[in-house]
C-alpha positions in Angstrom: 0.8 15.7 -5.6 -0.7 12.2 -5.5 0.5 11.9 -1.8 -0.7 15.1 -1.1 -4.0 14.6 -2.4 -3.5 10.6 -0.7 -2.9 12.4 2.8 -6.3 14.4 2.5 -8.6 11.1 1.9 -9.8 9.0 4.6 -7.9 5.6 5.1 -11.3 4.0 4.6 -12.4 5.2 1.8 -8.7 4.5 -0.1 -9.4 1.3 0.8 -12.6 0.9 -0.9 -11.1 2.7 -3.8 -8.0 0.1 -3.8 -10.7 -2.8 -3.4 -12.4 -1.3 -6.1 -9.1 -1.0 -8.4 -8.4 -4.7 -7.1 -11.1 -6.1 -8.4 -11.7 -4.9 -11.7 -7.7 -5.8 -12.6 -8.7 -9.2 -11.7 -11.4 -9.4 -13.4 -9.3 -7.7 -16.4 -6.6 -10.4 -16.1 -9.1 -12.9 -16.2 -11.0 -11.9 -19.7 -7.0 -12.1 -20.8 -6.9 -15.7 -19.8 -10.2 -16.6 -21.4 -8.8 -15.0 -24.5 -5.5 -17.0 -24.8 -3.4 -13.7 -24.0 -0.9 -15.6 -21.5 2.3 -14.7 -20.6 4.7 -17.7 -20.8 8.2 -18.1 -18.9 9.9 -18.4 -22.1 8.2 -14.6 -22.7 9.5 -13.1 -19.5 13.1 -14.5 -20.1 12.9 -13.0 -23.8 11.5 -10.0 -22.4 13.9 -9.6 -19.6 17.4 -10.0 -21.4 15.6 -7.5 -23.8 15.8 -5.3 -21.3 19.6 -5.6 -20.7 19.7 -7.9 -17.7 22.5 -10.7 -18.5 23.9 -13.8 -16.4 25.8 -12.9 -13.3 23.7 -9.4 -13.0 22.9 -8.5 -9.9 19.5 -6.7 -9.8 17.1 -5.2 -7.5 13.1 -5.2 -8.7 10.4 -3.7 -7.6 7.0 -5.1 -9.3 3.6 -5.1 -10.0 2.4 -8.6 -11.2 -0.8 -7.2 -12.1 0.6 -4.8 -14.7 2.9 -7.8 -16.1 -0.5 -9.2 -18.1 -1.9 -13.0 -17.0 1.1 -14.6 -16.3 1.0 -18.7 -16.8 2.0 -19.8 -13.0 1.9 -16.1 -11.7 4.4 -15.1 -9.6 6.3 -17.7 -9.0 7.0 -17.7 -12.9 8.2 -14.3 -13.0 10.7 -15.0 -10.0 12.1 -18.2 -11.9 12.3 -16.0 -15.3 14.2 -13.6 -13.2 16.5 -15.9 -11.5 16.8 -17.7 -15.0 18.5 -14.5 -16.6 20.8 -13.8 -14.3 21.4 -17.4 -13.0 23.2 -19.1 -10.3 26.2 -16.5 -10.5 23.6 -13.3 -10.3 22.3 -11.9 -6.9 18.6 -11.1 -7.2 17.3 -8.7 -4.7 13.5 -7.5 -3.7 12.1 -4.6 -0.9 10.0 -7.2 1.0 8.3 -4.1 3.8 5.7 -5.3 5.3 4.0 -2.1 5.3 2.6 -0.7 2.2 1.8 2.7 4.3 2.9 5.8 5.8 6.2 4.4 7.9 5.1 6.6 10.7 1.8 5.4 11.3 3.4 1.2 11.1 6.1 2.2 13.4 3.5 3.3 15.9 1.7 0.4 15.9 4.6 -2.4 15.2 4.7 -4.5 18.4 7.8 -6.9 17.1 8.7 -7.4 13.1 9.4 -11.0 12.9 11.8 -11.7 9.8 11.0 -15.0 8.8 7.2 -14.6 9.2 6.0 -11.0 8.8 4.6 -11.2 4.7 5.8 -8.8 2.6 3.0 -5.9 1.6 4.5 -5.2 -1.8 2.8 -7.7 -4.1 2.6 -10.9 -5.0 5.9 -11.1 -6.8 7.8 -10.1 -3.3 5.8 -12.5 -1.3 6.4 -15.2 -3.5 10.2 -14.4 -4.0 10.7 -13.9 0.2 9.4 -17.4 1.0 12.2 -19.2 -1.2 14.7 -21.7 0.3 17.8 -20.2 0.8 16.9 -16.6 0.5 17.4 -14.1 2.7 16.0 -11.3 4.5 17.4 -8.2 5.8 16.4 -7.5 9.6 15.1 -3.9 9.3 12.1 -3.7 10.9 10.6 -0.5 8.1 12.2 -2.0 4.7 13.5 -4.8 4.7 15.2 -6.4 1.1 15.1 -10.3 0.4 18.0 -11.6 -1.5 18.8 -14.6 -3.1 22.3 -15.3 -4.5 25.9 -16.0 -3.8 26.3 -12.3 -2.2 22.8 -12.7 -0.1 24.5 -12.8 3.3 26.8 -9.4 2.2 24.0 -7.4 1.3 21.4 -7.9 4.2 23.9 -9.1 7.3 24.5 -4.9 8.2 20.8 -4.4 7.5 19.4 -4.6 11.6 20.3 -1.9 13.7 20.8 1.2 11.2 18.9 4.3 12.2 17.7 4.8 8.7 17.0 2.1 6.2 18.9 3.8 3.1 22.8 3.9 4.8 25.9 2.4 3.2 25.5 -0.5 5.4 21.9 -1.1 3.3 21.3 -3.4 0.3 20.0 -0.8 -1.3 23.4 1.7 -0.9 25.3 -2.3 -1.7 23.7 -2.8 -5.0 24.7 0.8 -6.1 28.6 -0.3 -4.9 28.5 -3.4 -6.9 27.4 -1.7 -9.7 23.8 -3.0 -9.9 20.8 -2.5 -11.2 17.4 -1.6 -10.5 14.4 -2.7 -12.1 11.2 -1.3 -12.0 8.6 -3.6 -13.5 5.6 -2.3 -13.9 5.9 1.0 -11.3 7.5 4.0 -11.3 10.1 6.3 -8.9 6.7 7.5 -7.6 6.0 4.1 -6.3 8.9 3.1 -5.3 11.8 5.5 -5.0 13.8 3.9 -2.3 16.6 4.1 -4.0 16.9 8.2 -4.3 16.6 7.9 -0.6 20.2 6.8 -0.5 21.0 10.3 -1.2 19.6 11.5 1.9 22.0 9.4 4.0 25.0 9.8 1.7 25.7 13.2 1.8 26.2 15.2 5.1 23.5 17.4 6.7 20.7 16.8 3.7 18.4 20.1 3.4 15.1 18.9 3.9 13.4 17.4 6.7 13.0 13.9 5.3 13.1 12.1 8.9 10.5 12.8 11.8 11.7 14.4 14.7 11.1 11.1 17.3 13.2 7.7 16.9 11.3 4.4 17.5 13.0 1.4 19.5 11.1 -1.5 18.1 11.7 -5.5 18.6 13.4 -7.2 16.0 12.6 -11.0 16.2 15.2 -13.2 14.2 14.2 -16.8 12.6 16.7 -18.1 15.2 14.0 -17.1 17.6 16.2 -14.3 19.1 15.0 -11.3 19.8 17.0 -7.8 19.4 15.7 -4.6 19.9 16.8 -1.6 17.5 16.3 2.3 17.6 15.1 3.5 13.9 14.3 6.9 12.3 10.7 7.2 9.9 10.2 9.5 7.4 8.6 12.4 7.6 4.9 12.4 6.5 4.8 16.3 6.2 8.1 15.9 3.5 7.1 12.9 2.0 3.9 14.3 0.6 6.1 16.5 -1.5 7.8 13.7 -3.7 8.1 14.2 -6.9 10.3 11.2 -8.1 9.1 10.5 -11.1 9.6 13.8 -12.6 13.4 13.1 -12.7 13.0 10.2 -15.0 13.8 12.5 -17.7 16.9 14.0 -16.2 18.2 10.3 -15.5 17.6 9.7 -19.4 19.3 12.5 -20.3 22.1 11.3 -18.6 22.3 7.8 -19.6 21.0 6.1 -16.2 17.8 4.8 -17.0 16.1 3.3 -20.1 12.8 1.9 -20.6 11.6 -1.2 -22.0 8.9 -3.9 -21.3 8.4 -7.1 -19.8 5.3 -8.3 -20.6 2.8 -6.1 -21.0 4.1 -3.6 -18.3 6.1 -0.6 -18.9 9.5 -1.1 -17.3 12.5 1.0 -16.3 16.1 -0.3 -15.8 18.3 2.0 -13.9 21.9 2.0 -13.7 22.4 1.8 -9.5 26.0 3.0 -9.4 25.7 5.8 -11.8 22.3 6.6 -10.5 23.5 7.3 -6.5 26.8 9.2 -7.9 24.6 11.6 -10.0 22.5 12.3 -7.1 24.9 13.0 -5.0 27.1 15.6 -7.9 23.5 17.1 -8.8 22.2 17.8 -5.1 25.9 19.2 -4.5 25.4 21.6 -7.5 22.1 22.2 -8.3 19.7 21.3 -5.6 18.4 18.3 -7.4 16.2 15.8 -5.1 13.2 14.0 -5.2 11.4 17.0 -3.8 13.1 19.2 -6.2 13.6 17.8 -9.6 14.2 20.7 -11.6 16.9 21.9 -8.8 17.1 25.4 -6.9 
């Protein structure tokens, strides 16, 4: 419903309202800091073990450093706390798109995505953690993931070149091999469900319409200074507007995949990768269960 309703409203007047919700979260997080309510790095790494993330984990976040509360050193403190948990044994991966839109209307624009260069439009947090020495970027040009660990090269070398962001050759299918997991920090499925897309890809002849009809070649420009060209698929706007992810958050409960906690002051939800892709695939196979039909057919 909310991309439904998203769809209907001019793109100037959601960004006004985004502005709008910009400003007063600053100015929220800024009272906090006046007040003495400040997140330290020794609270984060509490927060995050809390959570069930140990040493050698290898995790996938997607986050909202607004949500987190006023963070002492801001993002770059919630990276280290992060990277502190799991430590130099973990592999510690991020979505770092740098498009924060429909993928149809960036695709038709995108002149060249340059990997080294082109910021990451999904927060602060990303940004921050893409720009670290040593870590690395996939080379797809819709969603590309950021990794930093001992298994970085593994999960983004097979990145460039799929048709679809979500195959087994993704990070995202690689941290559901390893037996990962997936942390969503302060957001929801409904803001960012790329994960239930590896369904789609997994399983042969998916129902729905998830990919528009045309394929893109776009330029792919590598921090070698190479350049590669690539044919890519982008979802379909008309199927995307009826996601309802986060209405399966109970179903994944019920079955032991996910369980919320908090880090910080945002409400957080740690998913089982491994488990969660195999139940997709068992409950689409026998129920009709996807992210545009939760409660199945």
């Amino acid at each position: 419903m909310r991309n439904f309703v998203r769809k209907l409203i001019p793109d100037v007047i959601l960004e006004r309202y985004r502005a709008f919700k910009k400003s007063k979260r600053n100015k929220e997080l800024e009272l906090k800091r006046i007040s003495g309510d400040v997140i330290s790095l020794k609270k984060l790494e509490d927060d995050i073990r809390n959570c069930g993330i140990t040493l050698g984990d290898t995790v996938l976040v997607h986050s909202s450093l607004s949500k987190i509360g006023f963070v002492e050193g801001g993002a770059e403190t919630v990276v280290n706390a992060l990277l502190s948990v799991i430590g130099s044994q973990g592999n510690l991966l991020m979505p770092t798109s740098p498009n924060s839109g429909l993928q149809l209307d960036y695709v038709k624009k995108l002149k060249v995505f340059d990997v080294a260069v082109d910021e990451s439009k999904l927060g602060a947090i990303s940004e921050c953690f893409r720009t670290l020495p040593n870590c690395l970027r996939s080379a797809h040009p819709t969603e590309p993931v950021s990794c930093l660990g001992p298994d970085a090269e593994y999960f983004t070398k097979d990145h460039f070149g799929q048709q679809t962001p979500y195959t087994s050759a993704s990070p995202f299918c690689r941290v559901s091999e390893c037996g990962g997991k997936i942390v969503y920090l302060g957001v929801t499925l409904d803001n960012a469900g790329t994960n239930l897309h590896t369904l789609e890809d997994a399983v042969a002849n998916f129902k729905y319409p998830v990919y528009f009809k045309e394929s893109f070649q776009v330029d792919v420009k590598f921090p070698n200074g190479e350049v590669k060209s690539m044919t890519t698929k982008v979802h379909n706007p008309e199927q995307s507007i009826k996601r309802k992810c986060d209405d399966l958050i109970p179903l994944f409960k019920e079955n032991g995949i996910l369980k919320e906690g908090k880090i910080g002051q945002a409400s957080t939800l740690i998913v089982d990768a491994k488990s969660l892709l195999s139940f997709m695939i068992e409950a689409y196979t026998n129920d009709g269960v996807t992210m545009y039909t939760p409660r199945g057919e």
